[in-house]
N, C-alpha and C positions, 0 to 999 in steps of 0.2 A: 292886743294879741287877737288871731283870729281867730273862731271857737266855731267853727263848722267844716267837719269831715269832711263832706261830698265834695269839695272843691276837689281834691286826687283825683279822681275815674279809677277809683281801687277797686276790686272784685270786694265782694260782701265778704266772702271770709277774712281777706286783708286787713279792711275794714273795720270788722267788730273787732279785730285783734288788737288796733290802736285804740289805747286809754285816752277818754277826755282830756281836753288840753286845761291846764290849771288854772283856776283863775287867780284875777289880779290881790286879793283879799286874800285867798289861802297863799300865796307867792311872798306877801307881807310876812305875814304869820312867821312861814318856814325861817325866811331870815331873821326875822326880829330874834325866834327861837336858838340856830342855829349863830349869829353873828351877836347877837345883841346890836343891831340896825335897823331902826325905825324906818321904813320907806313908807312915800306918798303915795298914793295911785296916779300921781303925776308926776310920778320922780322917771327923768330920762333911763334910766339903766330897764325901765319896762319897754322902750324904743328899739331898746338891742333883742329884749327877749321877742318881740315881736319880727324883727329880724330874722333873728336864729329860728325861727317856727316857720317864715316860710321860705327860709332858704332849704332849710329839712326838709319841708314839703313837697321843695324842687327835685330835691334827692331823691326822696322817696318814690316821687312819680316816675323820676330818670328809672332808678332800678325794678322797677316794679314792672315797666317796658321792660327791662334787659330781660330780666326773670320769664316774661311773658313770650317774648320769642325765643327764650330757650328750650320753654316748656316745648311750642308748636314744632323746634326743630328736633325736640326729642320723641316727641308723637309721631313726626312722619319719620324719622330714624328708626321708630319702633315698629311703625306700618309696615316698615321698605324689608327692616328685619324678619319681620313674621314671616313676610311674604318669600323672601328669599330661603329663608327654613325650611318654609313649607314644600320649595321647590326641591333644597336638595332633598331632605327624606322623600317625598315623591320617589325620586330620582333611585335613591338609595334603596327605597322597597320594590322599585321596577329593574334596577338593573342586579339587585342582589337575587332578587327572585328568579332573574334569566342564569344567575350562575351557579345559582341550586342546583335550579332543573338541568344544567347542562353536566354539572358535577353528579346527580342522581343517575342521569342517561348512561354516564360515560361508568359510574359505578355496575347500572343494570350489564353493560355492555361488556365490561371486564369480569362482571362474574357470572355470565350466560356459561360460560362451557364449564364451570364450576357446578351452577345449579343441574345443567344438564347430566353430570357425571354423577352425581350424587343422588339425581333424580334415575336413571341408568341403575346403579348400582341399587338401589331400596328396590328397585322394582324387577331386578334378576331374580331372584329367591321365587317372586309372584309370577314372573314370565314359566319360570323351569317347574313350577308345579303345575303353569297351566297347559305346558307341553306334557307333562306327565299323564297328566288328567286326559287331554289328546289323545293319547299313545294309549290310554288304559282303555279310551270308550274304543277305538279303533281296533284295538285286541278284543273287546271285550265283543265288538259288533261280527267282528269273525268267528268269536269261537262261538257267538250264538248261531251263526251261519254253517256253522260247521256242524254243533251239535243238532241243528233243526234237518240237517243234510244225513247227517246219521241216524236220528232218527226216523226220518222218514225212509231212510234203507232198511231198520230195523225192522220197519211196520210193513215193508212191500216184504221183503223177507220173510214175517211170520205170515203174512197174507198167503206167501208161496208156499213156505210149509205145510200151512193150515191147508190149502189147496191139494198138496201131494198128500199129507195126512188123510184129506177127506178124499182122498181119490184112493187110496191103498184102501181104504176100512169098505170102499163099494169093492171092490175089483177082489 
């Protein structure tokens, strides 16, 4: 039987995973144990087990390839994946984001003559006091015009008086 690993081209982890191969003395043992059969270490039926070990071995090489290009096809399946993901979300935050902003616009836009009426109305109350306030300085600037207008007639007035006054107390 052959009794060296390395002949596979197994990756190391595959590798350590496979148990020593048995020797010819412990292969004795197990049957003598298990049959009650004395074998020789030249008895043919170790011809077959040496057989069966590197026909396994063929196998095992066969599928450890298969195994091995499935990984590589699942790696670049995973790359191709990422990368396609990546695109639609891309895609999905670019074109979702244009149809916010177009649903925000279209919302701004529909409720423009809402905020203006509402804006309009809060500020009638503030408009009508500041025409009040208007109306009061404008009244209030005439009647000081008025009363500065009478009183200065008041004051020519006593001036006249005061003049006839002091012209009657000479005469």
């Amino acid at each position: 039987m052959a009794d060296d690993q390395g002949s596979l081209d197994l990756p190391a982890s595959a590798a350590s995973a496979i148990p020593p191969p048995i020797d010819v003395k412990t292969l004795i043992g197990i049957v003598a144990k298990r049959h009650n059969v004395l074998l020789k270490a030249d008895d043919p039926v170790f011809v077959l087990c040496t057989v069966l070990e590197e026909v396994s071995k063929n196998h095992l090489a066969i599928l450890t390839a298969h195994v091995a290009r499935a990984q590589d096809a699942i790696t670049a399946t995973s790359i191709e994946q990422r990368e396609a993901s990546r695109e639609i979300a891309e895609r999905i935050v670019n074109e979702g984001g244009g149809f916010i902003a177009g649903r925000v616009m279209k919302a701004g836009q529909d409720m423009a003559p809402t905020i203006t009426e509402a804006v309009v109305a809060g500020l009638a109350p503030i408009l009508a006091e500041a025409r009040d306030a208007a109306t009061a300085a404008k009244t209030a600037r005439r009647d000081k015009h008025v009363a500065l207008a009478a009183a200065a007639a008041a004051i020519l007035a006593a001036v006249a008086s005061a003049g006839l006054y002091a012209g009657s107390l000479a005469a």
